[in-house]
C-alpha positions as CSV (number, residue, x, y, z in Angstrom):
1,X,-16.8,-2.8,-11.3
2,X,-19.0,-0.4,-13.1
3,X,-21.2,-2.9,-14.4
4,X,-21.5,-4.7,-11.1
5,X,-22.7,-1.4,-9.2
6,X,-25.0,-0.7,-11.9
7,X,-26.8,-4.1,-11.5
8,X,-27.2,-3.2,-8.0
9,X,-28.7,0.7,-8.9
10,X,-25.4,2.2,-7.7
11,X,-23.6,4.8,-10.1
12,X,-19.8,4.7,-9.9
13,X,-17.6,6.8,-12.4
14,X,-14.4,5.2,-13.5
15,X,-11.6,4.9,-13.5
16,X,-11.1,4.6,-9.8
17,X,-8.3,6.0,-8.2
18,X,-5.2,4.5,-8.0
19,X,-2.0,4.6,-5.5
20,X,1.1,2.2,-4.8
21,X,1.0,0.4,-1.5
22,X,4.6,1.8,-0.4
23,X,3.0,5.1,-1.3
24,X,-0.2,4.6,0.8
25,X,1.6,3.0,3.6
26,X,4.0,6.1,4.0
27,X,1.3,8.6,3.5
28,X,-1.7,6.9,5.8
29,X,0.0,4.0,7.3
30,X,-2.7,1.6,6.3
31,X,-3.1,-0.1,3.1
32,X,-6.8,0.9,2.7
33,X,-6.7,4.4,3.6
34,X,-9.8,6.5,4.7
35,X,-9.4,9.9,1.9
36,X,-12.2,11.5,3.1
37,X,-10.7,13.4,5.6
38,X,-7.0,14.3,4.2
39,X,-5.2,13.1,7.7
40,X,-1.6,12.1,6.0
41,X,1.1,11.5,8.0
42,X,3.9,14.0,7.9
43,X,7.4,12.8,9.2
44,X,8.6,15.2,12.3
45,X,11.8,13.8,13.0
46,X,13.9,17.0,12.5
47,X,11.6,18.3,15.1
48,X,14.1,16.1,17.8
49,X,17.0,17.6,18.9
50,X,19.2,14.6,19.3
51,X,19.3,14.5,23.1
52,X,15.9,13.6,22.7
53,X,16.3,11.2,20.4
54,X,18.6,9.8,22.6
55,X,16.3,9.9,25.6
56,X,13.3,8.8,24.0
57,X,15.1,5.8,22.6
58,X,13.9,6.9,19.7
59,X,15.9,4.4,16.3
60,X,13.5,5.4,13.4
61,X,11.8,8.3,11.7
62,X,8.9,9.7,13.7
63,X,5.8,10.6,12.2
64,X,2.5,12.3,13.4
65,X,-1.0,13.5,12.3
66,X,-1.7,17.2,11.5
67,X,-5.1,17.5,13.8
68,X,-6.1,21.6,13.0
69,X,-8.4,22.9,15.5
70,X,-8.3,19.9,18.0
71,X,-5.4,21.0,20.4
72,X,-8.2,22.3,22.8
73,X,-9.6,18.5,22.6
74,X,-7.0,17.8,25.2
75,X,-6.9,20.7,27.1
C-alpha cells in the first residue's frame, strides 16, 4: 500500500493501524469506523432502573454516544 500511494505522489507511513472487527463493532458500531473524531460508544445500561427496562421493552444492552458540548444543540 505504500508503494501504491507513492506512485500516485501520496505519502503514507506504515504500518497502518489495526483493530478486530468484534472490537470495532462494539466500540463504533460500524466496521469501517470514522477515528477522527473519538465518538465510541459507551454501554449505559446500568443507567436503567429495571422498571424502565421493563417499560421501554428494553431486552439488550443499551449503548449511546458521548456528544460534549452539544446538549444545547437540542435545546
Amino acid at each position: 500500500m505504500v508503494r501504491a500511494c507513492a506512485v500516485a505522489g501520496i505519502k503514507v507511513e506504515a504500518p497502518f493501524p489495526h483493530m478486530q472487527y468484534k472490537e470495532v463493532i462494539r466500540k463504533y458500531g460500524s466496521d469501517k469506523p470514522d477515528l477522527r473524531f473519538g465518538m465510541e460508544l459507551h454501554e449505559v445500561t446500568n443507567c436503567f432502573p429495571e422498571e424502565a427496562q421493563a417499560e421501554l421493552q428494553i431486552e439488550g444492552n443499551v449503548f449511546a454516544l458521548a456528544a460534549p458540548g452539544a446538549a444545547g444543540y437540542f435545546a
